[in-house]
Every structure is written in C-alpha cells, then in structure tokens.
C-alpha positions as CSV (number, residue, x, y, z in Angstrom):
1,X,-43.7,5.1,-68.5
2,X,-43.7,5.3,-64.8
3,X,-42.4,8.5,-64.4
4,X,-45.0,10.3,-67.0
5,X,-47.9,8.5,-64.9
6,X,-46.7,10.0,-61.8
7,X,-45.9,13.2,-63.5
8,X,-49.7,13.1,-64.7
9,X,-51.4,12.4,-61.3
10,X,-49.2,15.2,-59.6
11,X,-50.3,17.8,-62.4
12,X,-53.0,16.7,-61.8
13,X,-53.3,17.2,-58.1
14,X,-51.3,20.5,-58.2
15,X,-51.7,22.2,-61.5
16,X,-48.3,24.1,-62.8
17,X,-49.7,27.3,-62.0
18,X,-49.6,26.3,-58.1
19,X,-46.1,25.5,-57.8
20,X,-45.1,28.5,-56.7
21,X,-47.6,28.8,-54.1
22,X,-46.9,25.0,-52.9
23,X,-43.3,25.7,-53.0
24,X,-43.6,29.5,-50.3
25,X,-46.3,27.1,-48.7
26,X,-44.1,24.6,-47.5
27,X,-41.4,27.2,-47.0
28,X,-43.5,29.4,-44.6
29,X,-43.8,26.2,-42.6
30,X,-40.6,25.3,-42.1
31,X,-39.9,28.5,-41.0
32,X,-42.2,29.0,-38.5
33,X,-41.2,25.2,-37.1
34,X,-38.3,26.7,-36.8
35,X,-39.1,29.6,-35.0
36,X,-41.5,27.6,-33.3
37,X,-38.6,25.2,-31.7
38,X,-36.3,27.9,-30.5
39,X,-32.6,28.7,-30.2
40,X,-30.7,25.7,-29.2
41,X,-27.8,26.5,-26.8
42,X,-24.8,26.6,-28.2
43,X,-22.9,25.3,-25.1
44,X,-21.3,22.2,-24.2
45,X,-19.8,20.7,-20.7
46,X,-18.2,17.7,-19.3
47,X,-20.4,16.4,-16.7
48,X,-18.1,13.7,-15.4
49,X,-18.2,13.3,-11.5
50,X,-21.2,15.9,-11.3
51,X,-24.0,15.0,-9.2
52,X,-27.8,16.3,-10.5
53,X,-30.8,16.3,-8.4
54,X,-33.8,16.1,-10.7
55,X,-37.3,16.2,-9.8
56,X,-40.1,15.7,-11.8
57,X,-37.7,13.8,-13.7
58,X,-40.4,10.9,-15.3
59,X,-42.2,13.6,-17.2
60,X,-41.3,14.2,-20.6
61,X,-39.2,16.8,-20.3
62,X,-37.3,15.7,-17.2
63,X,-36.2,12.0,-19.4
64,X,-35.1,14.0,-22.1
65,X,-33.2,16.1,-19.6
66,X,-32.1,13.0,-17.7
67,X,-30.9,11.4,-21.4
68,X,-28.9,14.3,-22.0
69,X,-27.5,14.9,-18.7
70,X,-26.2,10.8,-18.4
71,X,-25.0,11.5,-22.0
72,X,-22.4,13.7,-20.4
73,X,-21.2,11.1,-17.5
74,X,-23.4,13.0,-15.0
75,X,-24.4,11.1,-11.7
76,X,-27.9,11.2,-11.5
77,X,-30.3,11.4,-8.7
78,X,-34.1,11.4,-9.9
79,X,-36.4,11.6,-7.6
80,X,-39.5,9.4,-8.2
81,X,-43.5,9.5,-6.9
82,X,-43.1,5.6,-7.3
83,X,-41.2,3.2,-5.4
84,X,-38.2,2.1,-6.9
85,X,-39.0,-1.6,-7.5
86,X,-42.4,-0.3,-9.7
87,X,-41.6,-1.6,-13.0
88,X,-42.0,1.2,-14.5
89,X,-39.2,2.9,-13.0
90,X,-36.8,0.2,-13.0
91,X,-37.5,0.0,-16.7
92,X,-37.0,3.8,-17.6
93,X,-33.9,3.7,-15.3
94,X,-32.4,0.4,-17.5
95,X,-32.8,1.9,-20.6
96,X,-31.2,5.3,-19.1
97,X,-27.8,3.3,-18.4
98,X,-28.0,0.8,-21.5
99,X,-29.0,3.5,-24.1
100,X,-26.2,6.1,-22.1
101,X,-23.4,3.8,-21.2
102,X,-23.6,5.7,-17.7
103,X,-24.4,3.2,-15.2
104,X,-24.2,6.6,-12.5
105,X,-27.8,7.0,-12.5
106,X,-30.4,6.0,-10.0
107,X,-33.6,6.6,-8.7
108,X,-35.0,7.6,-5.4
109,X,-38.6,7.3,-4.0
110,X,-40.0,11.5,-3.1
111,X,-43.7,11.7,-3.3
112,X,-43.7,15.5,-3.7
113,X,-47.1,16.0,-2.6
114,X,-45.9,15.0,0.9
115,X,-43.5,16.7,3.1
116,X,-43.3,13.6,4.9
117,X,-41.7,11.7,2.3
118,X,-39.9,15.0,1.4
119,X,-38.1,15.0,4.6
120,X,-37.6,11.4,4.9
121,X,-35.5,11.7,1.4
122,X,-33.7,14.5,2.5
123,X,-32.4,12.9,5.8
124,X,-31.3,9.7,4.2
125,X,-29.7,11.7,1.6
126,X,-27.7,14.0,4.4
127,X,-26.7,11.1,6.7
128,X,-25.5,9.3,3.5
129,X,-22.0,8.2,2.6
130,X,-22.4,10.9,-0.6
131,X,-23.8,13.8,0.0
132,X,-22.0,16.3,-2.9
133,X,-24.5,18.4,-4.8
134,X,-23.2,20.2,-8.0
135,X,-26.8,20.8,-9.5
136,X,-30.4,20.6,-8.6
137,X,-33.3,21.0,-11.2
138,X,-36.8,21.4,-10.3
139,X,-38.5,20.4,-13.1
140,X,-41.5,19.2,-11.7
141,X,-43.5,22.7,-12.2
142,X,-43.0,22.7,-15.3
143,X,-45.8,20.4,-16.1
144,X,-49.4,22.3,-16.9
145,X,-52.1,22.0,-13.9
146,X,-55.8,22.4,-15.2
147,X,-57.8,21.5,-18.0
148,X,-60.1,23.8,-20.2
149,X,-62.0,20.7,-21.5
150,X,-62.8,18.8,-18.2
151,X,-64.0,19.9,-15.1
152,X,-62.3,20.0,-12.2
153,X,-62.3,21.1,-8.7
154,X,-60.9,24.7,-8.4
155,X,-59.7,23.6,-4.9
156,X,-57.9,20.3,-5.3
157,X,-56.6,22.5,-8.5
158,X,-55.1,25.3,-6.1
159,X,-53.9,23.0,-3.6
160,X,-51.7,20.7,-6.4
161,X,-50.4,24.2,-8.0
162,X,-49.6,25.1,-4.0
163,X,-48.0,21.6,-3.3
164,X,-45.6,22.2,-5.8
165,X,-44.0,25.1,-5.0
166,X,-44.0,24.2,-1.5
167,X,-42.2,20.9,-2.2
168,X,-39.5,23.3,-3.9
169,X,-39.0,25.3,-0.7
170,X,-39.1,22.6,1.4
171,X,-36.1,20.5,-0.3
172,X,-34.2,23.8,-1.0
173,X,-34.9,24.8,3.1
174,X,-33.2,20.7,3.9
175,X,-30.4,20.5,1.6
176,X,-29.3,24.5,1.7
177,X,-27.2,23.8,4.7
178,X,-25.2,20.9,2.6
179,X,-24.3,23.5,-0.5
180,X,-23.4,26.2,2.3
181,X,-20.4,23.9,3.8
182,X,-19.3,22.7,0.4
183,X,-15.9,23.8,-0.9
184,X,-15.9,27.8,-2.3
185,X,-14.6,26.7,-5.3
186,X,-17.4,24.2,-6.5
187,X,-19.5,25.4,-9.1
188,X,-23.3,24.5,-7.7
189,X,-26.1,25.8,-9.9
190,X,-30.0,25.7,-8.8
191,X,-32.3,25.7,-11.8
192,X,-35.9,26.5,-11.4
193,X,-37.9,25.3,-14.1
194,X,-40.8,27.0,-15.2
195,X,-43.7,27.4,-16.9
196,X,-44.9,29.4,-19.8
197,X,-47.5,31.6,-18.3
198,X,-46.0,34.1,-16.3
199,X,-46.2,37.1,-18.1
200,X,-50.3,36.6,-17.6
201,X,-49.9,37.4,-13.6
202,X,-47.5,40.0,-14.2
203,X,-49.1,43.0,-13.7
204,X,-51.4,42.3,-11.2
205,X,-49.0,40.0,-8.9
206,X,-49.6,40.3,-5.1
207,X,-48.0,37.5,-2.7
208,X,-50.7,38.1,-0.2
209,X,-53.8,38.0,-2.4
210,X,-54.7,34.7,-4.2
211,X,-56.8,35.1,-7.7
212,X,-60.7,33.8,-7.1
213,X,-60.8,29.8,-7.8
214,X,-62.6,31.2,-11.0
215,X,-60.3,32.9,-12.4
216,X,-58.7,31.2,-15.9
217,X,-56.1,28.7,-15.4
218,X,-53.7,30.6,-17.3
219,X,-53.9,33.2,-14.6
220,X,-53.4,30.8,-11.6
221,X,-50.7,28.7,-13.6
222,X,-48.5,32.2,-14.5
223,X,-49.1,33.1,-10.7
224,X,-47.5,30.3,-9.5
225,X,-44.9,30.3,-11.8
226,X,-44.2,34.1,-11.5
227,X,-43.9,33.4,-7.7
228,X,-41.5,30.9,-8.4
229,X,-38.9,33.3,-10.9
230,X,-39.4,35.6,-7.9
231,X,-38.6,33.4,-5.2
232,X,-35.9,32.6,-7.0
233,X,-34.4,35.6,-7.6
234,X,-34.5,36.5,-3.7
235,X,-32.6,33.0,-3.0
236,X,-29.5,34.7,-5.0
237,X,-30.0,37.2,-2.9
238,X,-30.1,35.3,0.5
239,X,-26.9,33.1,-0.9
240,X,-25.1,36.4,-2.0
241,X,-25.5,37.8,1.3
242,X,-24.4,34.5,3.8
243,X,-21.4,34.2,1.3
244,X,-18.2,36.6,2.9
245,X,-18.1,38.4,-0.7
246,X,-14.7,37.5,-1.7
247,X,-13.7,35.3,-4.3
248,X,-12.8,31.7,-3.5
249,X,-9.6,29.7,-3.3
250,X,-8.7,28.2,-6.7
251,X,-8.3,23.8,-6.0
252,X,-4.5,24.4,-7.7
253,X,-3.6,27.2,-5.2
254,X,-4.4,30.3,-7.1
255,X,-7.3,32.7,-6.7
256,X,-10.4,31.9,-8.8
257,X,-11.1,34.7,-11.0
258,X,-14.4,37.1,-10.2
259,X,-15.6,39.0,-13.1
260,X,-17.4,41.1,-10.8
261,X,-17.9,40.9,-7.3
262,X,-21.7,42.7,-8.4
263,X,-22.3,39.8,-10.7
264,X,-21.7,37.1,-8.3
265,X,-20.7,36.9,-4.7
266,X,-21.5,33.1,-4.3
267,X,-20.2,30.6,-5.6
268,X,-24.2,29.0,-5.4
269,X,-26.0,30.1,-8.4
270,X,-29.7,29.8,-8.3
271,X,-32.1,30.9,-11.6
272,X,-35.3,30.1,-12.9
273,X,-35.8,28.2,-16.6
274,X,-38.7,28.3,-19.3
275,X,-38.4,26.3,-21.6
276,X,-41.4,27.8,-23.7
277,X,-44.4,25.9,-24.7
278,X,-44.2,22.1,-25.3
279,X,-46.5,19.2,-26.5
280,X,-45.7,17.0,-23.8
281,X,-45.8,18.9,-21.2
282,X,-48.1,21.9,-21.7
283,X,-50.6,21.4,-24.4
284,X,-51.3,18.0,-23.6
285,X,-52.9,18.8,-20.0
286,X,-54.4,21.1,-21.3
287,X,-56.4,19.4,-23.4
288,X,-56.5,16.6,-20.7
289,X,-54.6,14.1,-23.2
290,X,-51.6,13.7,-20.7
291,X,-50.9,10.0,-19.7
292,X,-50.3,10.7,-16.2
293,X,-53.9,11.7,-15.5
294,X,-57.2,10.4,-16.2
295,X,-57.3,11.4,-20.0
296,X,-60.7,13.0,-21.8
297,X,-62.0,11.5,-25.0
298,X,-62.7,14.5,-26.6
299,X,-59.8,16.2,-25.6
300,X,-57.7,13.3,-26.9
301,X,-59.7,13.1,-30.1
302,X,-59.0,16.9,-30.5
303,X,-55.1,16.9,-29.6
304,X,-54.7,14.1,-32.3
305,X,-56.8,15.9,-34.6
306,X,-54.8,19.2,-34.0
307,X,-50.9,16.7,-34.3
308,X,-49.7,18.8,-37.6
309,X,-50.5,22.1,-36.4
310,X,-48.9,21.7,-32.9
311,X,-46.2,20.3,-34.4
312,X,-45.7,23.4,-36.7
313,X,-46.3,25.7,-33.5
314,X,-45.3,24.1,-31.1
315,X,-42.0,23.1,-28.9
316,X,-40.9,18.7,-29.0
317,X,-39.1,17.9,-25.4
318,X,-36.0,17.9,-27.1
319,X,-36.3,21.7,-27.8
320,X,-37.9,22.7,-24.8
321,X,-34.8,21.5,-22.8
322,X,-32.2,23.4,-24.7
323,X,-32.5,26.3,-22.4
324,X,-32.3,24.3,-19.5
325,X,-29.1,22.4,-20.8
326,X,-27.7,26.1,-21.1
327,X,-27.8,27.5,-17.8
328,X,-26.0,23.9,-17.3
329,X,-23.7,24.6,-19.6
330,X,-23.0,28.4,-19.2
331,X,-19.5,29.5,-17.2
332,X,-20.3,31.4,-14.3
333,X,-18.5,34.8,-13.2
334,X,-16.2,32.6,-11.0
335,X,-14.2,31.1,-14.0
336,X,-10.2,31.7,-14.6
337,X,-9.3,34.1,-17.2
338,X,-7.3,31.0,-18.9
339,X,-10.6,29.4,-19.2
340,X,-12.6,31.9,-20.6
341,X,-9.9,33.0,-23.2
342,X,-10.4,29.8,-24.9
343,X,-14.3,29.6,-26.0
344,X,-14.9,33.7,-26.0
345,X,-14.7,36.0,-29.0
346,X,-12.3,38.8,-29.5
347,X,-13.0,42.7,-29.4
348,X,-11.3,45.4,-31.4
349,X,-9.6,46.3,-28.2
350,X,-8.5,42.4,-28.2
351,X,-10.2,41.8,-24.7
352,X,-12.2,38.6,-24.2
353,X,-15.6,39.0,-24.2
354,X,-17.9,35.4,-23.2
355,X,-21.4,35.0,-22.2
356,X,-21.7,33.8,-18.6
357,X,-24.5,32.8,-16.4
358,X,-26.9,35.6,-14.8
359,X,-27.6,34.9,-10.8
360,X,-30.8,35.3,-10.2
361,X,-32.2,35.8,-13.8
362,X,-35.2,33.9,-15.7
363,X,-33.6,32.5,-19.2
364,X,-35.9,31.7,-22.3
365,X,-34.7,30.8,-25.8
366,X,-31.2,30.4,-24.3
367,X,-31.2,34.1,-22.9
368,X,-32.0,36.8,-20.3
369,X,-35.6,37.9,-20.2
370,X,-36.5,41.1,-18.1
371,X,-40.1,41.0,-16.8
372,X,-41.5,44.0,-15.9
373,X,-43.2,43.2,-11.8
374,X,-44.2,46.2,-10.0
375,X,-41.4,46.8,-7.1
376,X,-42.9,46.7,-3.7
377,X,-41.8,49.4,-1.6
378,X,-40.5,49.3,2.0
379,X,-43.3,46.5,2.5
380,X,-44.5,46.4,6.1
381,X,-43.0,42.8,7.0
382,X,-41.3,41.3,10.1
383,X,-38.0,41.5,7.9
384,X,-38.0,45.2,7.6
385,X,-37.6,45.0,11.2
386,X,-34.5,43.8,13.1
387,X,-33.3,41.4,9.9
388,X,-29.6,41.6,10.0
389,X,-29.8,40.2,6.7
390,X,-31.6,43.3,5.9
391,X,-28.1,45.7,6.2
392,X,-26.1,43.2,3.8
393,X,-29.1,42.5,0.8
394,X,-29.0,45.3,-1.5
395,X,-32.4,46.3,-3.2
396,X,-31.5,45.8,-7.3
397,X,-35.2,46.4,-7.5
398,X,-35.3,43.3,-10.3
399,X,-38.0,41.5,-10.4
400,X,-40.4,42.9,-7.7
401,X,-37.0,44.1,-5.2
402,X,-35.7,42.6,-2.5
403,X,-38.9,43.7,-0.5
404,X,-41.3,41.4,-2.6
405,X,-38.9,38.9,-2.7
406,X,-39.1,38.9,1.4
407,X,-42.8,38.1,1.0
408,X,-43.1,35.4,-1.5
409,X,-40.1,33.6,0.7
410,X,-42.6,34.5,4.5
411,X,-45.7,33.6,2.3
412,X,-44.0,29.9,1.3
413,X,-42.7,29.5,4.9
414,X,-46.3,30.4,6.4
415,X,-48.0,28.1,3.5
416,X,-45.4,25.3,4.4
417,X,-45.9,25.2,8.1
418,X,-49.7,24.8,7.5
419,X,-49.2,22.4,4.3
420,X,-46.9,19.9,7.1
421,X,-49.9,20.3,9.6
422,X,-52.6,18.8,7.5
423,X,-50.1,16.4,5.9
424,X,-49.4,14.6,9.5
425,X,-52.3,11.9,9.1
426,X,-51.3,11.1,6.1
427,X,-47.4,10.1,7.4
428,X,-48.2,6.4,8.2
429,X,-47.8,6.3,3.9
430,X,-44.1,5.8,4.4
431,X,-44.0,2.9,6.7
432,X,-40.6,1.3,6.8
433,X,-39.0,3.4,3.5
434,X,-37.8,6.0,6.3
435,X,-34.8,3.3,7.2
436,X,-34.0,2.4,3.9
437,X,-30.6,3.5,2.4
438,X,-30.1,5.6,-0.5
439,X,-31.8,4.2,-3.9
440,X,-30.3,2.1,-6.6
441,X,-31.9,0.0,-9.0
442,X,-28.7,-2.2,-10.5
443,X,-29.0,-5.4,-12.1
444,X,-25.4,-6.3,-12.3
C-alpha cells in the first residue's frame, strides 16, 4: 500500500514520459561536477621528517592542505596573522594533531602585511635550534582580493594585492640563504600558489606599467598573479645558475641520478600552483560572503541562493588542493634510476618512462600549462649590464624570458624597499614577540 502511494505521488510529479529526460538530467550534472572538480593527482609520498612552511595556512585551502600534509607525518610550520595564544588558533591547531595523530605541527605568529613581523619571524626561525626546510607553500595569494558587490577603495585594494606578493619576496629573499647551504642531495620544493585569473593579464602584461585603479578586478587579480608564475619561473632560474651544474652526492655514497642536467640543475625546485576556481576561496570574496572580511548582505543572500549551482560548477577545498599535493608528491629529475623503475610504466623499447616535476612551470589540473606572455627582448635594465649572473642564465624564452623575468624580480625589490619604508611607524606592533622563541602551542 505504501509503495503504490509513493509510486502515485512520483508519477505524479514526474510523469513516465519524463523519465528519460530526468534520468540524462541528473546525468549531465554529475558529469559536469566532475569535470567541474578536476583531476585528482595520482601521487602519493611519505612525508615523515619533512618540514613545510605554509602561509596563508588558516584559509580554507591552506587547512585542508595543512590536514593533508600532517596526514603524511609532515612537520608543520604555519605561519599565522594571529598570535598564537588567540583561541582560534590554538583550537584549529588541536584539532590538527587530535584528528591527524601528528603532534609535529605548530603555529607561528607572521602578520604578512608587515615586513616587520616578516623579518622578526625569519630571524627567530634562522637563529633557531631547527632550521631544515624541505618545502615552502605560499598559499596566501591564492585567496580572491576585491568585490564586485561592495565598494571598495581601489587603493587600499592595490596596496593588499601589492602586500602580498611583496611578503613572498621578502621571506623567499630571508630564508634563500638557509636552502642554499643545505645538503645537495635534499629534495627542497617552493610552491607558489596561485590564482585563477591570469590568463586575463596575459596579453597585455608590463612589469613597469600598473592597470588604472578602474580597471576590473579580474584584471588587477590575473596581474598579480601572472607576476607571480613569472617571478617564479626566474627564481628557477637564479637557483639553476648559483648551483655548480653537477649532480649531487647520493646520502649512501653513490651519485644521485640527473635525468637531465637541462631539466634540473638544482637540487631547489621552485613552481607556481592553481588550483582552479574554489568556493571558499574565490567565489566567496567575490561576492563579499567570505568570513574573514566584513561580509555583505546581499552578497551572502546571493552566494546561498546560488549553493547548488556553484556546487555543480565549482571546485570544494578538497579538490582545489589536489594539484598542490602533486607538485608535493611528484619525483624530481634528481631521483635514482632504482626509484623511478618502481612507480613508472614501461615502453615498447622496455625503457622507464615516469612523470617528474617541471622547474619553473605553472601546473593546473595536475599538469603543465604553457601560457603564451610576450618575451621581452634585451630589456634595457641594470642586469643587462655587468650581471655576471647574466653569462651563466640561459634565455628559454618561457614565460616572458629571462629578460622579463629580471624585471618583475628589480620591480619587487624596488616595491619592497619602499613597502619597508612606510611600514617603519607601524614597527612598535611587535613589541616584545621579537625575543620570543620559535612557536608551539602543546597541551601535553
């Protein structure tokens, strides 16, 4: 009896004659949910004894990175705008180490909007007992800047977008020195994570000429984050040419493997990281509807309103971070041939053939993506001139060349030694934190 009632009232909601269309309905939307989420990598990797730096690592994306990451036994460093005894931190960090079993993970106070408290981090951190660095991931541009539904100043707007690229040079300028003197043979990855929008400044790109404050903020966000993929790109460059070029001494005695001395010349592997177009992380500033803001009404009202169809179309943290976990995961060219045997897939001709990382390179969807930048040639800058660094780089011509890749990195240094001058007032925000010794929050 039950079942013939229910059998009515869904006949009678969807007549016979629909069920087709109801049944390619529902299957065109799981599709394109699926398509919409992305490749997930396909990669694993003991990250036992590994030390991460992660900023921007208490927005969505960076816990779910941080959850994943302690899931593998990594030691964690996240870098936090809060002190460490706000309750909010202390609590995220707790559930980190209860929920993980991986009591390696801390947090340490780095307002990134001030190089004061950038370099007060960074000199506790050097003068510390524990100084190793296997990983650092800058996932704090990732985040949208700007609204489309709320006004706000085009200025302050700049300066934010500005602030965080600047605190990216300025921790990779401070800490460089420590990954230089570490052993050849450690594997030390720098992940740039970025956002979605750089293909919209592509074309036009110039390091030396800003877009007008009233340009759309899809075009200042895919500047800043096309400056960043080609900043990037030139530090692979600068690390390729201070290393000596020969392949590095294996820990058991032997020689480490080099696919290719043209792949990789150091053993420090830097590349930039989209992880595509989130909820979290991207939609929901845009519609002002973050929580780490001052949130709009409307614009909440209209991201709830609009929950199904973002969740058809667009990306849930957990997706977004796959491609981040890859370059992780991914072997680099300095890898022993024993290793590689193992996890690659055979030819006809019965070589080994495996997927490993790209120095340098901008990975989406768990891949290489090629963006087409116009290459600037034989730019009239003071590196052209006298640079001994300029007879060991080797133009590739990717992504802008080398000579673009020499401005963004004079246009950061000029930007940072202005951004520290204006900063100096506010330096009396650190008080006592400069003496304190490196953070951890444990309650046993």
């Amino acid at each position: 009896m039950v079942l013939k009632m229910l059998g009515a009232a869904v006949n009678t909601l969807l007549p016979p004659k629909y069920y087709v269309h109801a049944c390619m309905s529902v299957l065109l939307i799981v599709v394109a949910h699926a398509l919409a989420q992305g490749r997930r990598t396909n990669r694993e990797r003991d990250m036992h004894a590994r030390v991460v730096l992660v900023t921007g690592g208490f927005t969505p994306l960076g816990l779910t990175l941080l959850q994943n990451l302690a899931e593998r036994g990594a030691h964690i460093i996240a870098l936090a705008p809060k002190p460490i005894d706000d309750p909010e931190i202390e609590i995220l960090i707790s559930l980190l180490r209860s929920t993980t079993n991986n009591e390696q993970v801390y947090a340490e106070e780095c307002d990134l909007t001030s190089p004061t408290s950038i370099r007060s981090f960074c000199t506790r951190f050097l003068t510390g007992k524990e100084n190793r660095i296997d990983a650092i991931v800058f996932a704090h541009e990732y985040p949208h800047i700007g609204s489309f539904l709320a006004f706000e100043d085009p200025v302050k707007l700049r300066r934010r977008r500005q602030e965080a690229s600047l605190a990216t040079f300025l921790i990779l300028t401070l800490l460089l020195p420590v990954l230089l003197v570490a052993p050849a043979e450690r594997d030390i990855r720098i992940i740039n994570v970025v956002n979605p929008f750089y293909s919209a400044a592509a074309v036009t790109y110039s390091p030396s000429q800003v877009p007008p404050a009233a340009s759309s903020i899809f075009q200042q966000e895919g500047r800043r984050s096309l400056q960043a993929i080609i900043f990037t790109r030139h530090l692979q460059r600068v690390l390729d040419a201070l290393s000596s070029g020969g392949p590095p001494p294996g820990t058991d005695g032997n020689t480490v493997h080099v696919v290719s001395g043209k792949v990789q010349k150091s053993n420090i592997v830097a590349v930039s990281v989209c992880p595509g177009i989130s909820r979290s992380d991207i939609i929901a500033p845009l519609f002002n509807a973050d929580g780490f803001r001052r949130r709009s009404t409307g614009g909440m009202i209209l991201y709830l309103v609009l929950q199904p169809l973002l969740r058809i179309l667009t990306k849930s943290s957990t997706s977004a971070v796959q491609s981040v976990l890859h370059v992780l995961f991914l072997p680099t060219p300095f890898k022993g041939v024993a290793q590689s045997s193992s996890a690659g897939t055979r030819t006809s001709g019965g070589d080994t053939v495996q997927e490993v990382l790209k120095a340098g390179a901008l990975y989406r969807e768990c891949a290489v993506v090629n963006i087409r930048i116009p290459v600037l040639e034989n730019a009239s800058s003071s590196s052209d001139q006298g640079d001994p660094k300029d007879t060991v780089m080797v133009d590739d011509r990717e992504l802008g060349g080398l000579h673009l890749g020499q401005a963004v990195w004079e246009v950061f240094e000029a930007d940072l030694k202005e951004w520290e001058k204006q900063s100096v007032p506010s330096s009396e925000k650190q008080g006592t934190d400069d003496d304190k010794p490196s953070v951890d929050t444990p309650d046993n």
